[in-house]
C-alpha positions in Angstrom: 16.8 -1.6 -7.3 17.4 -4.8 -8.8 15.4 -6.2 -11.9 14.9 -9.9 -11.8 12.9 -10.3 -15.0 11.9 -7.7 -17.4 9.3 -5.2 -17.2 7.9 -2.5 -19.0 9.9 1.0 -19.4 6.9 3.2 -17.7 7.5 1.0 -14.3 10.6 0.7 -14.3 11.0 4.3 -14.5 7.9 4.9 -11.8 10.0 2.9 -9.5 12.8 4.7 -10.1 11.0 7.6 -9.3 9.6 6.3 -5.9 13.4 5.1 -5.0 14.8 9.4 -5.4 11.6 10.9 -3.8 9.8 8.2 -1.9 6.4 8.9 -2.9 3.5 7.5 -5.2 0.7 9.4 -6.4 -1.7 6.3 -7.1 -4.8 4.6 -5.1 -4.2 1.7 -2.7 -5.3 -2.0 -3.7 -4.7 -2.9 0.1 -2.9 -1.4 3.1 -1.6 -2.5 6.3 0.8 -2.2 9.0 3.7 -3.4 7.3 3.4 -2.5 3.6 1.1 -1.1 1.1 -0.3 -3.0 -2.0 -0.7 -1.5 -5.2 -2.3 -2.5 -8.9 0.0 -1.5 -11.8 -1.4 -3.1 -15.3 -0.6 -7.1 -14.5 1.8 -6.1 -11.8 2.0 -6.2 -7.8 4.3 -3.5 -6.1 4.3 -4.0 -2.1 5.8 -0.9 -0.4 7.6 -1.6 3.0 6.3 0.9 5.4 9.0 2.2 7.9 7.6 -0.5 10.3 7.6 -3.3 7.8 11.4 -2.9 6.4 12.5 -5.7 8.3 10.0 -8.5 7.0 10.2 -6.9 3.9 14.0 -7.8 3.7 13.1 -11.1 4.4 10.2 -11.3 2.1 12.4 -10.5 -0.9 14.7 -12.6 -0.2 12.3 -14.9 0.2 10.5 -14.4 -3.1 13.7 -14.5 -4.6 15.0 -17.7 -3.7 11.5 -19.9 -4.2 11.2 -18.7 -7.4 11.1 -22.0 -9.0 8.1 -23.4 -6.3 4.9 -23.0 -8.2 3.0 -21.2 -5.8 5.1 -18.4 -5.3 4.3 -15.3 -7.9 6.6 -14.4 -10.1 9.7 -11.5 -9.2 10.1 -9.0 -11.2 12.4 -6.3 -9.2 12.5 -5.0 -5.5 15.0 -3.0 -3.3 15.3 -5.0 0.0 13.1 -3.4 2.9 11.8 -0.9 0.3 9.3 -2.7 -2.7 9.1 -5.6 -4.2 7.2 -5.8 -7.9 5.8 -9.5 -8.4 2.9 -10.7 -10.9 -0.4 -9.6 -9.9 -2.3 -12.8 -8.9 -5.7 -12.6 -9.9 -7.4 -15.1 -7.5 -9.8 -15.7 -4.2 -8.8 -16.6 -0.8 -11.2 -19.3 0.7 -13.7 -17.1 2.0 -14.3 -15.3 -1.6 -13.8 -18.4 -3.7 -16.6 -20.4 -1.7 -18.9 -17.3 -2.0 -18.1 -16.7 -5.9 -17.5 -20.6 -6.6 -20.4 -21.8 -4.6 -18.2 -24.4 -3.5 -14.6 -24.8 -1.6 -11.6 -25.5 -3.9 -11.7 -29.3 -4.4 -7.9 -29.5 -3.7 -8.5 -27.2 -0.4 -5.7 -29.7 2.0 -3.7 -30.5 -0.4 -2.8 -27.3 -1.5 -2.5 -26.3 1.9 -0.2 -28.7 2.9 2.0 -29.1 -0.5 2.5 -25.3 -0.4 4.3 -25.8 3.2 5.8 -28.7 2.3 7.3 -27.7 -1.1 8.6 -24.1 1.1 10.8 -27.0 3.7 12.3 -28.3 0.7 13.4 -25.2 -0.9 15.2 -24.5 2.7 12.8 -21.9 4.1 10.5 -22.5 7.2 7.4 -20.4 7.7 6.9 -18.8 11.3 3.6 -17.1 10.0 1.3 -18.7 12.0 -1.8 -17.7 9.7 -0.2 -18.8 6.8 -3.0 -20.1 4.9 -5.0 -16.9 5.1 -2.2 -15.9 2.5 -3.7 -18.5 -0.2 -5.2 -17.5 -3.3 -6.9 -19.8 -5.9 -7.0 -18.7 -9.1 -9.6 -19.4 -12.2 -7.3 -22.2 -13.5 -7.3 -24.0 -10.3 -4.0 -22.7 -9.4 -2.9 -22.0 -5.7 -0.3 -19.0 -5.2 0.9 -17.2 -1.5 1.3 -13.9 -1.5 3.4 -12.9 2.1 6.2 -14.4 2.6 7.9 -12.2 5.5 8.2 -14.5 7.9 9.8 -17.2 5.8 13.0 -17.7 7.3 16.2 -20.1 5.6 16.8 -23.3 6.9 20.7 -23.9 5.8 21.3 -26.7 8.1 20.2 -29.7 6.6 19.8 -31.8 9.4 17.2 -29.0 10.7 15.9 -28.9 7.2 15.0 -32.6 7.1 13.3 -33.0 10.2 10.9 -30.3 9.3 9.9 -32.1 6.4 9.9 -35.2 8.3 7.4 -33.0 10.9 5.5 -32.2 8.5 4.9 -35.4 6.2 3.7 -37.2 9.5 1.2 -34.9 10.3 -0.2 -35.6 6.4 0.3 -39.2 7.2 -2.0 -38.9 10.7 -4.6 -36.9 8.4 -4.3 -39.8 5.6 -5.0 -41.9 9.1 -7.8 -40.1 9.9 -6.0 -38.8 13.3 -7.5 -35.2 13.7 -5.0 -34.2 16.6 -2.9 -32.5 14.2 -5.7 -30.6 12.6 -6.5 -28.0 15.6 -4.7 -25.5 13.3 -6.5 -25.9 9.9 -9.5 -26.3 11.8 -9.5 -22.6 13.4 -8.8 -21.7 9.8 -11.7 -23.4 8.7 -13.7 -21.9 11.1 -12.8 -18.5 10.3 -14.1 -18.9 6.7 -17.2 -20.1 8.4 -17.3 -23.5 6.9 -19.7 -26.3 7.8 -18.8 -29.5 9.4 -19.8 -31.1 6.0 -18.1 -29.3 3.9 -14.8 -29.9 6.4 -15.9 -34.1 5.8 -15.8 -33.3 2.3 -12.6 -31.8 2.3 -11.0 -34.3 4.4 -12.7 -37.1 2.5 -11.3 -35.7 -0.8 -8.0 -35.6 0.7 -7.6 -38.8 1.8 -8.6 -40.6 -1.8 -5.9 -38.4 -3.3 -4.0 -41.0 -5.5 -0.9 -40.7 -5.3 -0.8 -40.3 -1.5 0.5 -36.4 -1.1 3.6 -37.4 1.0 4.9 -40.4 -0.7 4.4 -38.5 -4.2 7.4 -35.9 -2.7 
């Protein structure tokens, strides 16, 4: 195990614990295929299941070299392919934030697209091709991710920049008010089951951003 920031004695030793005899005796926040979520106080400890070792060595590798993008929740410790202990992000994906808000986040594209953007800068392209589902707003307007396993590094430059370059001109079609690029957010929009005014608003909104979202990079 490796401990990136500090944390409290009783987890540290609990996850010392789980590394000599593989087991917790706690209740599930969330589980899936891949890994199994737990609560502990303010923190978030992701168990790798057998099937999920492999993203979960790219996950923490992941998490470990973004940590200075904004989104991305705080490390704390993880053993590659085993755990990983963030921050606990206390925040609604765009289904529960319009149902508890009333309303969609005001910043909804923007943080979509400046969370992918700032990931191509820091060297690491995102194969997950639901991405945004993994988007959390929180109650101070904040945007944070929390999978990361299919984030894979981008060391060549060259490949690198002509992500970025990919991406800032879909945001500049968008600024255009060419939709062709929006299939993808648009099946994500759907899914949350919003309306075609509230897409107008968000694309609306987007547009008057001042300054424009790629030329403020």
């Amino acid at each position: 195990m490796r401990i990136v920031k500090s944390i409290s004695a009783n987890i540290e030793q609990l996850l010392e614990r789980y590394e000599k005899n593989g087991h917790l005796t706690m209740q599930a926040s969330l589980m899936g295929k891949g890994s199994v979520v737990y609560r502990l106080q303010e923190y978030c400890l992701k168990v790798y299941t057998p099937r999920g070792k492999m993203d979960g060595e790219y996950e923490c590798e992941a998490l470990l070299s973004l940590q200075n993008n904004h989104h991305v929740p705080k490390l704390y410790a993880y053993a590659s392919g085993n755990f990983v202990l963030t921050e606990w992000v206390e925040g609604f994906n765009l289904r529960q934030y319009r149902a508890t808000c009333g309303h969609i986040p005001h910043n909804l594209i923007y943080d979509m697209f400046s969370t992918e953007l700032q990931q191509i800068q820091a060297g690491y392209h995102d194969w997950d091709v639901i991405r945004y589902e993994n988007l959390l707003w929180t109650a101070t307007g904040e945007v944070k991710r929390t999978d990361f396993w299919l984030c894979e590094p981008v060391r060549c430059m060259r490949i690198r920049e002509r992500l970025q370059q990919e991406i800032i001109r879909k945001i500049e079609r968008i600024y255009g008010g060419d939709d062709t690029d929006m299939e993808e957010v648009m099946h994500y929009f759907d899914r949350h089951g919003l309306t075609t005014t509230e897409v107008q608003e968000a694309l609306a909104h987007f547009r008057l951003q001042t300054p424009r979202m790629a030329l403020a990079q």
